[in-house]
C-alpha positions in Angstrom: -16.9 -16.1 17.6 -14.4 -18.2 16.4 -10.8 -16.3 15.9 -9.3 -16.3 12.4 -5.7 -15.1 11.0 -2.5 -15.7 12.6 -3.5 -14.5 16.0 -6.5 -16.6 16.3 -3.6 -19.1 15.2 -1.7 -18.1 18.2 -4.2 -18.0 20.5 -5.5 -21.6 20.0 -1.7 -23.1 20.4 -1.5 -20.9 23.4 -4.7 -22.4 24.5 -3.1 -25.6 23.9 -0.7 -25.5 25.4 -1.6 -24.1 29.0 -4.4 -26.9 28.6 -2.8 -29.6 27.9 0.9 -29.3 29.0 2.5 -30.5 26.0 4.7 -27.4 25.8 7.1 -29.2 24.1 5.3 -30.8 21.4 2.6 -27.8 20.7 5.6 -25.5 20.4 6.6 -27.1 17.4 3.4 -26.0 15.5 3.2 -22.7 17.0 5.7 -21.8 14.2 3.0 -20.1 11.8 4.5 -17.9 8.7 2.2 -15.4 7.8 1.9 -14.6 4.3 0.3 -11.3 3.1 -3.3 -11.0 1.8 -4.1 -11.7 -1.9 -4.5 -8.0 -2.3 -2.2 -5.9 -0.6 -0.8 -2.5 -1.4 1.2 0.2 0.7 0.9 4.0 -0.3 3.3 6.7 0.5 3.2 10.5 -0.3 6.8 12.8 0.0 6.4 16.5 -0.3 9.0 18.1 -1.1 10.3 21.1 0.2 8.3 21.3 3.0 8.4 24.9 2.9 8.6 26.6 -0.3 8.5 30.0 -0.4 10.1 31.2 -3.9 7.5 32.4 -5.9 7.2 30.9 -9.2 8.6 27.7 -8.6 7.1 24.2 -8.2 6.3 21.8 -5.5 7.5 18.1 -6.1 5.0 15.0 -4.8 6.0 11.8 -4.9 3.7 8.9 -5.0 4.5 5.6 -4.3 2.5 2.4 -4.8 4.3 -0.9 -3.4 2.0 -4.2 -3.8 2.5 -6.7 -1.0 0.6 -9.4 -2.0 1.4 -12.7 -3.1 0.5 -12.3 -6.9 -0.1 -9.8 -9.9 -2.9 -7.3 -8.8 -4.8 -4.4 -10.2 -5.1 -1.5 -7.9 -6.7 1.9 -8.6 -5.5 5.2 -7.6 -7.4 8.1 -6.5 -5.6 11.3 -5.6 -7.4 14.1 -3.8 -5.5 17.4 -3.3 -6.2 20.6 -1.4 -4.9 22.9 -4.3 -5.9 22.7 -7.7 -5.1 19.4 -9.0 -5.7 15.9 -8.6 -4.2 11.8 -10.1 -6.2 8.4 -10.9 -4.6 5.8 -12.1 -5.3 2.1 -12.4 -2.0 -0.2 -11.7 -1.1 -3.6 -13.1 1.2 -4.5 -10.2 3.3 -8.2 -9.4 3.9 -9.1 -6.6 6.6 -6.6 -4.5 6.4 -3.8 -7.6 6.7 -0.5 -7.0 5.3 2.0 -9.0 6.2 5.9 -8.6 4.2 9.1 -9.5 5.7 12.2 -9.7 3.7 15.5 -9.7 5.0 19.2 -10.2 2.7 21.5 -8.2 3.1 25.6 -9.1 3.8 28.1 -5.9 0.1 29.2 -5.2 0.9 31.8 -2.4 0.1 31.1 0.6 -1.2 28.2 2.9 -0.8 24.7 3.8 -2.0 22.0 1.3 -2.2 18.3 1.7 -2.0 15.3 -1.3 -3.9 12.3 0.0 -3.4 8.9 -1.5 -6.1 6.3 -1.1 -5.7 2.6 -2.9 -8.4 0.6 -3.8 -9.0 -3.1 -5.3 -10.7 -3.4 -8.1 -14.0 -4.0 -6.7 -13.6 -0.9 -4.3 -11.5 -2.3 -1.0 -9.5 0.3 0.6 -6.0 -0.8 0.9 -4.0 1.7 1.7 -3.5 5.3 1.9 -1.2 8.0 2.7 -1.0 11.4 2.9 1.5 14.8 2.4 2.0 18.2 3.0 3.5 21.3 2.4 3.1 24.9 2.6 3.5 27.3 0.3 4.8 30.9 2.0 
């Protein structure tokens, strides 16, 4: 098996080098900038409080979808949520955006409950996901 990516990059100017001896002039090239994948996303979930215990008030989820690739991509959200409730969403997003979902849970007395985050591609690659919690008291 032949390696691919930046450390199979790595490895073969390493493998160069302790071959051939030419430290000095394989260093040169071992100089690789990596650039991210055509589709790239990073998912992140804030609860917030943590711990809520007053009774008729509301639970504050933050979503955040950042795209790391190199171009405009369309991601899809889907949202799963222990507690009533749930987001999906399809993103237009260029490169380095940021988009940010806010939800308003209502106290449901009493437990722990999680939001997870998972972001596909449009054909159905997982790119990310993420994942929150809270409890309600």
């Amino acid at each position: 098996m032949r390696p691919t990516g930046l450390i199979g990059k790595i490895m073969i100017v390493g493998l160069l080098v302790g071959s051939t001896g030419l430290a000095g002039g394989v260093v040169a090239a071992a100089h690789v900038t990596a650039t991210a994948p055509a589709d790239c996303a990073k998912a992140t979930v804030i609860a917030k409080p943590k711990l809520n215990t007053q009774a008729g008030s509301t639970e504050t989820i933050q979503n955040q979808i950042t795209s790391c690739a190199t171009k405009t991509e369309v991601v899809q959200v889907k949202q799963k949520l222990t507690i009533t409730g749930a987001f999906s969403g399809t993103f237009t997003l260029s490169a380095g955006q940021t988009v940010e979902i806010t939800q308003h849970i209502p106290y449901r007395c009493c437990g722990t409950f999680n939001a997870t985050d998972r972001v596909y591609t449009t054909s159905g690659q997982l790119l990310a996901t993420a994942r929150g919690s809270w409890t309600f008291a």
